[in-house]
C-alpha positions in Angstrom: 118.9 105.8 101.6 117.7 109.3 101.2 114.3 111.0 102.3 112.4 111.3 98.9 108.5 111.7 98.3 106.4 108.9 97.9 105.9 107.6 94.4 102.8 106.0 92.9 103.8 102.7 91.1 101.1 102.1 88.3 101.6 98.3 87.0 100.0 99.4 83.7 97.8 102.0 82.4 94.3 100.3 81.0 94.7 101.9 77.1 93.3 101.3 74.0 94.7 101.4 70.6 93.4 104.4 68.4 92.4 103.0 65.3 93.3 106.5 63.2 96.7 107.1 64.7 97.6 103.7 65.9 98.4 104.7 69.2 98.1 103.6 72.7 95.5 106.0 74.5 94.6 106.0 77.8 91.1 104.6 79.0 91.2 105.8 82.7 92.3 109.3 84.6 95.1 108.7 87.0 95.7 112.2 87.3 94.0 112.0 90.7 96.5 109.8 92.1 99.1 112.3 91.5 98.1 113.3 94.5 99.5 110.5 96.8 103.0 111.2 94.9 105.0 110.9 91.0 103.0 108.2 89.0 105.6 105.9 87.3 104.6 103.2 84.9 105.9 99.8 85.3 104.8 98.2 81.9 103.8 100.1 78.5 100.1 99.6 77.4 99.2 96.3 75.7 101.7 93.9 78.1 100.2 91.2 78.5 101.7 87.8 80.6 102.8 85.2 78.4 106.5 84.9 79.6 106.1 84.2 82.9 109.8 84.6 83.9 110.8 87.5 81.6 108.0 89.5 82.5 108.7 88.9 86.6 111.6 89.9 86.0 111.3 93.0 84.5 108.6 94.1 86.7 111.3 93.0 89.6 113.9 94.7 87.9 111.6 98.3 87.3 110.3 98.3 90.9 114.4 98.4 91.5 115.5 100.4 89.5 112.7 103.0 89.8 113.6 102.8 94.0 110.7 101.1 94.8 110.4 101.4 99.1 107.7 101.5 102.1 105.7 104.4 101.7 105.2 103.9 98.0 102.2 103.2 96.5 101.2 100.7 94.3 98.1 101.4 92.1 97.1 98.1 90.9 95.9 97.7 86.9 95.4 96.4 84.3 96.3 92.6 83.7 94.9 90.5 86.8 98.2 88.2 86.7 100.5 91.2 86.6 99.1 93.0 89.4 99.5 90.3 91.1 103.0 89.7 90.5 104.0 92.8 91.4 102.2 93.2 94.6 104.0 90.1 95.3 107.2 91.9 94.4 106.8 94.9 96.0 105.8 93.6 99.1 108.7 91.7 99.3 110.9 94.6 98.5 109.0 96.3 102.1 109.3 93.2 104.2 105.7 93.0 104.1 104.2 96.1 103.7 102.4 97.8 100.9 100.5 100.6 100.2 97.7 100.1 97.6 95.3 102.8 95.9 92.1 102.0 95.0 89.6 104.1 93.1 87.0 104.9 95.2 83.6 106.1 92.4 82.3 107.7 95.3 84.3 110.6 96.7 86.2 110.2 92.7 89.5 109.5 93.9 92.3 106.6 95.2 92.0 105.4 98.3 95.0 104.7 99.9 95.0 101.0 102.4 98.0 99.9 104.5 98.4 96.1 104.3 101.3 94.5 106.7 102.5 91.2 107.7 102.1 89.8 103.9 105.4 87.9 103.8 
């Protein structure tokens, strides 16, 4: 296992379809949690949850094969149920552990929180 920076795992990026172009735009910044490391997207805009299996296991199988490990960050949003799911994932993947951003309106800008002992 090599020493690599931290990566921020976004589940999904909240987007909107533009009604001119058709396409998926963003409806948030995450630019700011570039900060905490490389933002990588686990699912494209518009998943939603309606396999259960297949879409565990492709949120299991991207946390993989995007090297998911502790000292990653999670940054939660988007669908409730797939947040949810891979939290669960990627805290398994840490025995436990997991880092989570949250966007703090405040100080405008993620918040990192340590959780442990979740499995």
């Amino acid at each position: 296992m090599s020493n690599r920076p931290p990566k921020v795992f976004a589940t999904q990026i909240p987007s909107r379809r533009d009604a001119a172009s058709g396409l998926w735009v963003p409806t948030v910044n995450i630019a700011p949690a570039e900060q905490h490391g490389e933002v990588v997207t686990l699912l494209p805009p518009g998943s939603q949850f309606f396999a259960a299996a297949e879409t565990t296991r492709l949120i299991k199988n991207r946390l993989h094969d995007l090297d998911y490990r502790k000292g990653d960050f999670l940054l939660p949003l988007g669908n409730p149920v797939i947040m949810a799911v891979a939290s669960a994932i990627a805290a398994r993947r840490t025995n436990g552990c997991l880092n989570v951003l949250v966007w703090d309106r405040h100080s405008s800008s993620y918040v990192s929180y340590e959780l442990t002992n979740l499995v």
